[in-house]
N, C-alpha and C positions, 0 to 999 in steps of 0.2 A: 491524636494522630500517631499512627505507627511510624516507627523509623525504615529510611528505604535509603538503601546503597546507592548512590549516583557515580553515573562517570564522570570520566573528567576528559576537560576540554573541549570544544567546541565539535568534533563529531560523534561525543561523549552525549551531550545534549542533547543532539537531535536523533539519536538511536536511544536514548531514554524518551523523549518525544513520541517516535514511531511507534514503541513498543506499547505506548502508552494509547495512540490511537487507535494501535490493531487491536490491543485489548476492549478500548470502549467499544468500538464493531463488534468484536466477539459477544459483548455483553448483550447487545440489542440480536446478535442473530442467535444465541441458544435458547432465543424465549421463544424463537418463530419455530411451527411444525411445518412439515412438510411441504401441506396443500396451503399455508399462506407463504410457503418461500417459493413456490411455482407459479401462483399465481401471478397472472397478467395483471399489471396496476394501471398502466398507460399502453395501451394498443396503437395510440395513433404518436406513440414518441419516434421522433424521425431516427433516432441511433439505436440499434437493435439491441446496445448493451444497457439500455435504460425504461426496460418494459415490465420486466418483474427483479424480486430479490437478486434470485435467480441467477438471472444475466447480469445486472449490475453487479454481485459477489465474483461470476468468472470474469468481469472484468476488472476489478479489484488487484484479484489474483494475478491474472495475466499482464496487467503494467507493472505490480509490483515485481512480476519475475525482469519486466523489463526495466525498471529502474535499476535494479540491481548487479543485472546484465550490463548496462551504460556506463556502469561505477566500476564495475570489474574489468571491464575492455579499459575503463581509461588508468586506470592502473597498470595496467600489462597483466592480469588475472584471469585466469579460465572461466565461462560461465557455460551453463551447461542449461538451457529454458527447453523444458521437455513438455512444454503447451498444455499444461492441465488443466482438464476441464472440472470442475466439481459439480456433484450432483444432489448434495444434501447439506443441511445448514452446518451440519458436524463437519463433513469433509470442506468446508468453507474454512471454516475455524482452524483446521487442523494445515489447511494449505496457507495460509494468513498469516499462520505462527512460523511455519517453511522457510517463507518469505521474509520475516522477521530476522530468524536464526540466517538465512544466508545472506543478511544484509550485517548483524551482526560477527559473522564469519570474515566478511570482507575487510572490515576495520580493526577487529578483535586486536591489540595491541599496540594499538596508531591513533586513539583516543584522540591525542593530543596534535596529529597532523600541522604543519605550520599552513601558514592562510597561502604565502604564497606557493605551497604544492600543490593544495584546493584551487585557488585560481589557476593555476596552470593546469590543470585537467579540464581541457576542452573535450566537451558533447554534442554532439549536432545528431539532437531528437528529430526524431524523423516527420514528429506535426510544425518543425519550422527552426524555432529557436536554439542559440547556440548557447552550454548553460554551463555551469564551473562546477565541479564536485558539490559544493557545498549546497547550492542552487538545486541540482538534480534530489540531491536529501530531501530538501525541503518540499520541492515538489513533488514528494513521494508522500511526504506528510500530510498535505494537505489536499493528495487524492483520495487519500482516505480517510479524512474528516470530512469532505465534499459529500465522497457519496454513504456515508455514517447519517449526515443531515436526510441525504436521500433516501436513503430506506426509513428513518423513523420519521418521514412525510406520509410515504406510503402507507405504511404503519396506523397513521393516523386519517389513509383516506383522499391524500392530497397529493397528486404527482408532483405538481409542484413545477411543471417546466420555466 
C-alpha cells in the first residue's frame, strides 16, 4: 500500500472522503464513450435526472455546486453556481474534480473546525430538511456514492429503481 497524506480533523475526513468518492465516479465514467454516456437506460424513470449517465452526471454536478454553495452561505462566503451543464464523460470528470477543489477551497485551513461551529451552521435545503455543516458534508458524500452505485447498474444493464 502506497502512503497518502490525510487531513486532519473532522472536516479533514470528510473532504478526504469526497475526494475519494469523486475519484471512484471518475474511474467508472472514463471507461464510458460517448454513445453509452447518452444513452437512455431508464425512459420511464419518473426524475428526468435518472434516465441516462448523462443526466445523472449533470445532476451530480449541479448538487454538488449546491452543496457547496449551502456550506459557503453558512459561513458568510461568496459562492458563485454558474449552472454547468456538461456534455461528455471528460467534461464530467473535469467538473466533478471543480466541485471537489471548491469544496476544498471552502475549508482549506479549518480542518480542524470545532463541533460546536459545525453545529451552529444551520441549512435549510430546500427538498425540506434543516442540516448542520457537518451533515450537509456528508450528504454531499453520499450523493455521490448513491449515484456511483447508479451508473455501474446501468452499466451492468440494470436501472435499478
Amino acid at each position: 500500500m502506497t502512503s497518502k497524506t490525510f487531513r486532519s480533523g473532522a472536516l479533514g475526513a470528510l473532504m478526504d472522503e469526497y475526494e475519494r468518492a469523486i475519484r471512484d465516479l471518475a474511474q467508472v465514467v472514463q471507461a464510458i464513450g460517448q454513445a453509452e454516456f447518452d444513452r437512455i437506460r431508464d425512459a420511464e424513470a419518473p426524475d428526468e435526472d435518472c434516465r441516462s449517465i448523462r443526466t445523472v452526471l449533470n445532476h451530480v454536478v449541479r448538487s454538488g455546486n449546491g452543496y457547496v454553495g449551502y456550506m459557503r452561505a453558512a459561513l458568510g462566503m461568496p459562492h458563485e453556481n454558474a449552472g454547468v451543464t456538461v456534455a461528455t464523460p471528460k467534461e464530467a470528470i473535469r467538473q466533478m474534480e471543480q466541485v471537489a477543489r471548491q469544496t476544498e477551497l471552502t475549508f482549506e485551513g479549518d480542518w480542524e473546525m470545532p463541533d460546536a461551529v459545525m453545529e451552529a451552521a444551520k441549512i435549510q435545503a430546500r427538498w425540506g430538511p434543516v442540516y448542520n455543516l457537518e451533515q450537509m458534508f456528508e450528504h454531499a458524500i453520499v450523493h455521490v456514492l448513491r449515484h456511483r452505485r447508479q451508473i455501474e447498474r446501468f452499466l451492468q444493464g440494470n436501472p435499478g429503481r
